[in-house]
MIDOSE-1310 file (N, C-alpha, C; in nm, 2 decimals, decimal comma, always signed):
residues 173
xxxx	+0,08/-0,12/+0,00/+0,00/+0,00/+0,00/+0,09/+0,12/+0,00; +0,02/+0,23/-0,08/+0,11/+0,36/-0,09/+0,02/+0,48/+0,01; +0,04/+0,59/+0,08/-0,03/+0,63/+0,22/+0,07/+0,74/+0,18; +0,01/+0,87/+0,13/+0,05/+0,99/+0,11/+0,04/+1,09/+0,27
xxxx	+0,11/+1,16/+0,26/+0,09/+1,24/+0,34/+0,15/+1,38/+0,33; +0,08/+1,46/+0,32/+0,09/+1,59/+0,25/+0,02/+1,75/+0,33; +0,08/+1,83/+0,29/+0,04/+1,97/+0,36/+0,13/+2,07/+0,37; +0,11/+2,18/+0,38/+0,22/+2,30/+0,33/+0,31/+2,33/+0,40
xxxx	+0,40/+2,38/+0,39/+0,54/+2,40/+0,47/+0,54/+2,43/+0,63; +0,58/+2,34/+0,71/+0,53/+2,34/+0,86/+0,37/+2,27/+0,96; +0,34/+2,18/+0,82/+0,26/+2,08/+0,87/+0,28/+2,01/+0,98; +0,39/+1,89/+0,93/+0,38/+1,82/+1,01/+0,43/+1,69/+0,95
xxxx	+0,41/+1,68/+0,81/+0,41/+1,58/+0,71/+0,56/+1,47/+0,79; +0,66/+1,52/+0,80/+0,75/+1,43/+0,81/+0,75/+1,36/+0,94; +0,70/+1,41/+1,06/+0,67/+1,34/+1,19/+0,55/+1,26/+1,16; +0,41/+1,31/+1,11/+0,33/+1,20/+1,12/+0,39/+1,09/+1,01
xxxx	+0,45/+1,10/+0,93/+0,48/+0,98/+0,81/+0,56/+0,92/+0,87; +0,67/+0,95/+0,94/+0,76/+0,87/+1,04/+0,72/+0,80/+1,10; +0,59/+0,87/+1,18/+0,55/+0,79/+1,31/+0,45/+0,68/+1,26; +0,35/+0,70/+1,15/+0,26/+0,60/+1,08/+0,36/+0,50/+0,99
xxxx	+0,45/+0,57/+0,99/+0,53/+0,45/+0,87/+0,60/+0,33/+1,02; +0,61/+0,39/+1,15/+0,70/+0,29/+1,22/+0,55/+0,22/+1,25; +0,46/+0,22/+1,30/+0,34/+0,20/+1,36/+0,31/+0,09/+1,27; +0,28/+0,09/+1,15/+0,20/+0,01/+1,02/+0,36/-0,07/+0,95
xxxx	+0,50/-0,07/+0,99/+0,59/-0,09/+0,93/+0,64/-0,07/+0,80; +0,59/+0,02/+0,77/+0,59/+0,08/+0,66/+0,72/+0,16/+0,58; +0,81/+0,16/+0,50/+0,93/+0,27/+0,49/+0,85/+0,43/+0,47; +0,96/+0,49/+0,46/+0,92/+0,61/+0,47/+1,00/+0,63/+0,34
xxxx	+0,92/+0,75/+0,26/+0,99/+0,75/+0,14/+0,96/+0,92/+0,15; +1,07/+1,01/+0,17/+1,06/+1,17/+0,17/+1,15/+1,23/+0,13; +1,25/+1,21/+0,02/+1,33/+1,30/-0,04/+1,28/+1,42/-0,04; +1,39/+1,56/+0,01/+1,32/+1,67/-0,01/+1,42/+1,79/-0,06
xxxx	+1,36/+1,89/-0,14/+1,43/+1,97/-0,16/+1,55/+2,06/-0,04; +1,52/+2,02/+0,09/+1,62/+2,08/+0,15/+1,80/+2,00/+0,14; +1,73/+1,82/+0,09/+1,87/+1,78/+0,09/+1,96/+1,84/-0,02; +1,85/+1,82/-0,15/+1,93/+1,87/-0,25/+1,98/+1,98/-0,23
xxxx	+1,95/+2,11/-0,21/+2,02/+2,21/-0,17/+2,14/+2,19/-0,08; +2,13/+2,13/+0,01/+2,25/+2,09/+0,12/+2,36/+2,05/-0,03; +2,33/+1,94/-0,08/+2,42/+1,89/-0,16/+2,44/+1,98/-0,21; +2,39/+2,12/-0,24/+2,49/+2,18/-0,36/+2,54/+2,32/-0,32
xxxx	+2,51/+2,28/-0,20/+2,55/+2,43/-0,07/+2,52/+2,55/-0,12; +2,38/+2,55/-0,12/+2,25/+2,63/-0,11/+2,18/+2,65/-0,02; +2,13/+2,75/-0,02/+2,00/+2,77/+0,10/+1,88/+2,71/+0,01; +1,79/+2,67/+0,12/+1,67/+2,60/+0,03/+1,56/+2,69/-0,07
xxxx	+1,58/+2,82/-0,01/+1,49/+2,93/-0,11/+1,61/+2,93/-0,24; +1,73/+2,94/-0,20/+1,78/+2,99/-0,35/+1,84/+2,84/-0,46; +1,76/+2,76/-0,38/+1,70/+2,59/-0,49/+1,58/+2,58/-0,51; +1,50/+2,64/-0,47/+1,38/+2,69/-0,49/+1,37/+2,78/-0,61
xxxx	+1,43/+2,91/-0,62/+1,44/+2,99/-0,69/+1,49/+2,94/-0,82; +1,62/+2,83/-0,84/+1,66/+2,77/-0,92/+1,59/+2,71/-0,97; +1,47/+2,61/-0,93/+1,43/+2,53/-0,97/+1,24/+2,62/-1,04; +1,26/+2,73/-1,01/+1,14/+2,83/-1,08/+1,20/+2,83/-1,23
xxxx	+1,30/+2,83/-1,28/+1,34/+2,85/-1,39/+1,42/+2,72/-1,43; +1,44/+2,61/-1,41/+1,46/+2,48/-1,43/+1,38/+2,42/-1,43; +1,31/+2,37/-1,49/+1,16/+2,25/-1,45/+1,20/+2,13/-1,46; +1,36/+2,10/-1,46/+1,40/+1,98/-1,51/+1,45/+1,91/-1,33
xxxx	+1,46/+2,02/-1,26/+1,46/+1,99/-1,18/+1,36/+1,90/-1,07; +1,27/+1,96/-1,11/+1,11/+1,88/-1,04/+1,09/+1,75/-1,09; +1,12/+1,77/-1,22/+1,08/+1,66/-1,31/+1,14/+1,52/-1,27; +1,29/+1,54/-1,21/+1,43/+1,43/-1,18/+1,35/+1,46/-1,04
xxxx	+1,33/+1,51/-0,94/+1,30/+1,50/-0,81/+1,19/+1,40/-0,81; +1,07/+1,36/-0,93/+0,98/+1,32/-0,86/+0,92/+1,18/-0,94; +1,05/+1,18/-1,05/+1,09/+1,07/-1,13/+1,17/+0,95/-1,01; +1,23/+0,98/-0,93/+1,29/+0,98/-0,81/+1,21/+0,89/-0,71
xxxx	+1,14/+0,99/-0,68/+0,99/+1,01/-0,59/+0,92/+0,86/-0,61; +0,88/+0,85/-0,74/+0,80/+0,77/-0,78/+0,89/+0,64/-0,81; +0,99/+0,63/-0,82/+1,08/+0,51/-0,84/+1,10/+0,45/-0,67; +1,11/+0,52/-0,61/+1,09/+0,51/-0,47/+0,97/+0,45/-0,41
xxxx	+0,89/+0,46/-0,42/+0,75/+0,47/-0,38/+0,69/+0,35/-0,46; +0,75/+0,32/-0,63/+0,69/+0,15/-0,65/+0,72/+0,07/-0,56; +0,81/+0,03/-0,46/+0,83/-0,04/-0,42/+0,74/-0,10/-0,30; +0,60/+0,01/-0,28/+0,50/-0,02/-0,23/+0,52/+0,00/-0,06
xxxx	+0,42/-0,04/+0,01/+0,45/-0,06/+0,18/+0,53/+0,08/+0,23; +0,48/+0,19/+0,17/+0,55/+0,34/+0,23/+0,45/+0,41/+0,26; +0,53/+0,50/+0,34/+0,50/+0,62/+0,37/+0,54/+0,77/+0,29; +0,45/+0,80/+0,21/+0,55/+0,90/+0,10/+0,52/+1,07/+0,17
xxxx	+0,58/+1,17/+0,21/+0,56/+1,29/+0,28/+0,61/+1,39/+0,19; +0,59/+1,39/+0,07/+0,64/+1,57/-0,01/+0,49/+1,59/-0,08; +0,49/+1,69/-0,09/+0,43/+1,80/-0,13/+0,32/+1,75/-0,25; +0,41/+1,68/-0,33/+0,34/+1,63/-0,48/+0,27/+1,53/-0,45
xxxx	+0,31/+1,43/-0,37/+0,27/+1,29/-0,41/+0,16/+1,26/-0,41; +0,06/+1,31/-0,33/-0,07/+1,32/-0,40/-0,14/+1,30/-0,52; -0,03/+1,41/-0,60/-0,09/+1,38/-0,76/-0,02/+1,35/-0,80; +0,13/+1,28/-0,84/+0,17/+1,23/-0,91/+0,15/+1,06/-0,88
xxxx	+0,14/+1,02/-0,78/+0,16/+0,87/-0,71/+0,07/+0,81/-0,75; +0,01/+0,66/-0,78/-0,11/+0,61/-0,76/-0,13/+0,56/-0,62; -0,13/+0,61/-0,56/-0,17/+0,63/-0,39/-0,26/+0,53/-0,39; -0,29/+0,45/-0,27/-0,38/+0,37/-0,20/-0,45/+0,50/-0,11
xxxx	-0,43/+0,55/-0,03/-0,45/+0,65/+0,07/-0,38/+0,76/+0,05; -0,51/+0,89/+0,08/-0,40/+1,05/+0,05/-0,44/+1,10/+0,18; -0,35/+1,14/+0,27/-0,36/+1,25/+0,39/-0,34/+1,41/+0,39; -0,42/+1,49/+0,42/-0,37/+1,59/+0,42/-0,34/+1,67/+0,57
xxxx	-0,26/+1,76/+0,59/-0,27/+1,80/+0,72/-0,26/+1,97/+0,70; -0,43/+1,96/+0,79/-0,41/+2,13/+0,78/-0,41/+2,17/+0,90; -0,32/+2,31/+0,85/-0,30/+2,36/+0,99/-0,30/+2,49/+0,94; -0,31/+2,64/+1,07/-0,32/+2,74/+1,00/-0,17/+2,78/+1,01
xxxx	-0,16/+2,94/+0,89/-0,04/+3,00/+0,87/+0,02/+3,00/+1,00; -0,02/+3,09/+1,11/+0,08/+3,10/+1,22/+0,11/+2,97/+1,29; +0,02/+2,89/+1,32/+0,10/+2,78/+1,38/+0,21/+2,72/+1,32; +0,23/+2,72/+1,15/+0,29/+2,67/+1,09/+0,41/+2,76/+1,11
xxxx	+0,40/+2,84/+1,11/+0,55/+2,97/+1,14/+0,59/+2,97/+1,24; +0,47/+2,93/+1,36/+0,58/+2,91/+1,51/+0,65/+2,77/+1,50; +0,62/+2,69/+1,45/+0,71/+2,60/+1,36/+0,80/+2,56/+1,32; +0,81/+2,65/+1,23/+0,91/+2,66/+1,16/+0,99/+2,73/+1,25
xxxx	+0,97/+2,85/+1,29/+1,07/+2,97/+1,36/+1,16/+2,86/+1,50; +1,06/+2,78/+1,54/+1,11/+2,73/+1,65/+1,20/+2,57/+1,58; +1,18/+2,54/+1,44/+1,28/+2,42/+1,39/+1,45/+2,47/+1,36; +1,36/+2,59/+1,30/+1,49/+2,64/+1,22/+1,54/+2,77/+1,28
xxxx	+1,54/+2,80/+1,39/+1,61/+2,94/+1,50/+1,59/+3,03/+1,45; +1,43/+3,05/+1,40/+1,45/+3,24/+1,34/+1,30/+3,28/+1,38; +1,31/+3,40/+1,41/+1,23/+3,45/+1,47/+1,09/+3,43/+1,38; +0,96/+3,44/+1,42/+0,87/+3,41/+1,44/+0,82/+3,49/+1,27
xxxx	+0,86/+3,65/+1,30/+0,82/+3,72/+1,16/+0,86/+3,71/+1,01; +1,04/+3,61/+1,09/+1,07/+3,56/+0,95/+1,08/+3,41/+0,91; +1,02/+3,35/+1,01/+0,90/+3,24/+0,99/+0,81/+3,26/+0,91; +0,74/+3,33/+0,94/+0,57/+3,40/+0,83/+0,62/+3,40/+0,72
xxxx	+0,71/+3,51/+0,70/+0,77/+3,53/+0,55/+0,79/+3,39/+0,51; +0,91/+3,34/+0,56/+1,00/+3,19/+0,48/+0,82/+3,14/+0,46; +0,77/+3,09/+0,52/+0,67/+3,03/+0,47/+0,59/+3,07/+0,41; +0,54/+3,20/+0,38/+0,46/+3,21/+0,27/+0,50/+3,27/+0,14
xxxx	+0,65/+3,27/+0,11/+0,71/+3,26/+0,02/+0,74/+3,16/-0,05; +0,76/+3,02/+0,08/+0,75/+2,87/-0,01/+0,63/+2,87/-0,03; +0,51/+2,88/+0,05/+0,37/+2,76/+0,01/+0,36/+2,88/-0,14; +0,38/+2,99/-0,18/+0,34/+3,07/-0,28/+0,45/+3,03/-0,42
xxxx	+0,56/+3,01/-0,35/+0,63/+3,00/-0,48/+0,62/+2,87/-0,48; +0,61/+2,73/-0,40/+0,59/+2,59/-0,45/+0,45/+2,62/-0,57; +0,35/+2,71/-0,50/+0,25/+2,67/-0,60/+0,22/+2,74/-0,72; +0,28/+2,86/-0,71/+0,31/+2,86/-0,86/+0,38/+2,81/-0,95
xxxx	+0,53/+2,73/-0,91/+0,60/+2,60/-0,95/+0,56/+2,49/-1,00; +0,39/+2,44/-0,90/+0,39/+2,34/-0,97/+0,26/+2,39/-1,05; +0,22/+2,47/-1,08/+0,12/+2,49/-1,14/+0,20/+2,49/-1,31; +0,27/+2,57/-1,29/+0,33/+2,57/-1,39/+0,42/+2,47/-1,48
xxxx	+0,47/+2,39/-1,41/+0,50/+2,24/-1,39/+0,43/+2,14/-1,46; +0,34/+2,09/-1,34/+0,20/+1,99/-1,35/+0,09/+2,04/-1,36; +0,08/+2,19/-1,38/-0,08/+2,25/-1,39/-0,17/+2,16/-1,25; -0,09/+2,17/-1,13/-0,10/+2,07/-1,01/-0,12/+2,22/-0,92
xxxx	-0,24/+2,23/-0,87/-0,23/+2,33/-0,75/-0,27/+2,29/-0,62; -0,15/+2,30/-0,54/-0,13/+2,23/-0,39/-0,21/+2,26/-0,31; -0,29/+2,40/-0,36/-0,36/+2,49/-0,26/-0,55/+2,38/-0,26; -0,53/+2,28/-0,34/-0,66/+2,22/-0,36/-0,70/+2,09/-0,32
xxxx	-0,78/+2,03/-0,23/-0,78/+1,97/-0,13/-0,86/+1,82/-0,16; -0,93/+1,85/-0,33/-1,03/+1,77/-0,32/-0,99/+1,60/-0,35; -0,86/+1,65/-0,35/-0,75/+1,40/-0,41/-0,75/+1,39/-0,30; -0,80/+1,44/-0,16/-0,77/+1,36/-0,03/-0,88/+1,28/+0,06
xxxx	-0,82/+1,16/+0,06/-0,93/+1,06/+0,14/-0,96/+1,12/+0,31; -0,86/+1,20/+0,35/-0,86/+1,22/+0,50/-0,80/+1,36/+0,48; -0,86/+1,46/+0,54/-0,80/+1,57/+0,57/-0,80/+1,63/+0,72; -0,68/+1,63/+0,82/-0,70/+1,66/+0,92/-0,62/+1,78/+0,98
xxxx	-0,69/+1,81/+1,07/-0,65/+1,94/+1,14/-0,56/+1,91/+1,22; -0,45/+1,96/+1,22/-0,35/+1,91/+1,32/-0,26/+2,04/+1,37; -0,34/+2,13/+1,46/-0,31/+2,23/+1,50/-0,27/+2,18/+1,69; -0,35/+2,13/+1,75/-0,38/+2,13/+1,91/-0,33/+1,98/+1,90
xxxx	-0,36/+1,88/+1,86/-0,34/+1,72/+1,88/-0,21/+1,68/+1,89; -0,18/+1,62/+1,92/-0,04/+1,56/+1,95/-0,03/+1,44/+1,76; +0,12/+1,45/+1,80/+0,21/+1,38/+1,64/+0,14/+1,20/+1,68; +0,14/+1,18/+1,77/+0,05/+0,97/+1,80/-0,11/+1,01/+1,85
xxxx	-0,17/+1,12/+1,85/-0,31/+1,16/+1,82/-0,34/+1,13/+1,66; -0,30/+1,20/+1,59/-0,31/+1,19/+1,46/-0,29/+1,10/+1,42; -0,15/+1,06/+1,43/-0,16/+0,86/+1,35/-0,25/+0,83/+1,37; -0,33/+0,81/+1,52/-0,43/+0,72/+1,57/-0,54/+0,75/+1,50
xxxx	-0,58/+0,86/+1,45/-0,69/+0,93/+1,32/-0,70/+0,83/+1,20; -0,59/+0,87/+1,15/-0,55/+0,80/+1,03/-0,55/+0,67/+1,04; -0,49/+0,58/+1,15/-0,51/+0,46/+1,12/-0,62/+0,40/+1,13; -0,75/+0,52/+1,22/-0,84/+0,48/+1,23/-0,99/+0,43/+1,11
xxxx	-0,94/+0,61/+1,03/-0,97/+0,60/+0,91/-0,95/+0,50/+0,81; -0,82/+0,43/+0,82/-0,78/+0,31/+0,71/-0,86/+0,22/+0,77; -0,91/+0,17/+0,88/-0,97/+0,06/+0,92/-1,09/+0,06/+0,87; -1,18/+0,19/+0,88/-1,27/+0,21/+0,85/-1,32/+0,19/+0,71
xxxx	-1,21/+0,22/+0,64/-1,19/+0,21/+0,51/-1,19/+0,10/+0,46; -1,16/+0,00/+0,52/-1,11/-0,10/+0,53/-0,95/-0,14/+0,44; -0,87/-0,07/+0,46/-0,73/-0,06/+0,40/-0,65/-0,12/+0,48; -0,70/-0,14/+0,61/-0,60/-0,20/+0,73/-0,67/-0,29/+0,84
x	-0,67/-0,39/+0,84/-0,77/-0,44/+0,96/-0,72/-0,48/+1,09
């Protein structure tokens, strides 16, 4: 089974996929554009920025993605996989802007206001990227079997949602 997990910059995506992927034994499959940057000793906006004018880049990231993810029994957590994947299960996690920025500010040591910015710079420039890309807009909710709020709940709250949902579903018994 493939179990997407998806939502905008400071979700959540990579703790709950972690935690659902150890829970269900699942791998976790999350290549992300911050490694690649690392690899090319970048900051992640100005791979970001690169890749606004390279589409060849997206293209190898999710050619990647999806070579990863045949191999079934994952947990996949970027941005796209939703629509490119043939997903068994799509998650989304919504949360609002500032919680996502106290988030961030408090992952990555920067204050709170340039939290807001970094992130709505990415959720704005991812989705113009992929619009222009995949004519794919991240901002739309309706490929998901589960969409949850995950503002107040704890990271093993939520799993517990979700796995609950697959049961129901009957995807997991």
């Amino acid at each position: 089974m493939i179990i997407t997990v998806s939502g905008l910059t400071g979700s959540g995506k990579n703790t709950i996929g972690e935690l659902l992927a150890k829970k269900l034994g699942y791998s976790v499959v999350s290549p992300t554009f911050k490694d690649l940057a690392k690899k090319e000793g970048i900051s992640l906006m100005q791979f970001q920025k690169k890749a606004e004018n390279d589409h060849s880049i997206d293209r190898k990231f999710d050619e990647l993605l999806k070579e990863q993810a045949a191999k079934g029994n994952c947990i996949v957590t970027t941005w796209l996989a939703p629509w490119i994947l043939d997903a068994d299960f799509r998650v989304y996690l919504d949360v609002s802007l500032a919680t996502r920025a106290k988030r961030i500010a408090k992952r990555d040591s920067m204050s709170e206001k340039e939290a807001l910015k970094h992130v709505t710079e990415r959720d704005n420039g991812n989705r113009k990227r992929y619009l222009d890309v995949y004519n794919i807009d991240i901002f739309d909710r309706k490929k998901f079997d589960l969409i949850v709020k995950n503002e107040n709940s704890t990271p093993e709250e939520i799993v517990e949602e979700i796995i609950k949902k697959l049961k129901i579903s009957r995807m997991l018994s």
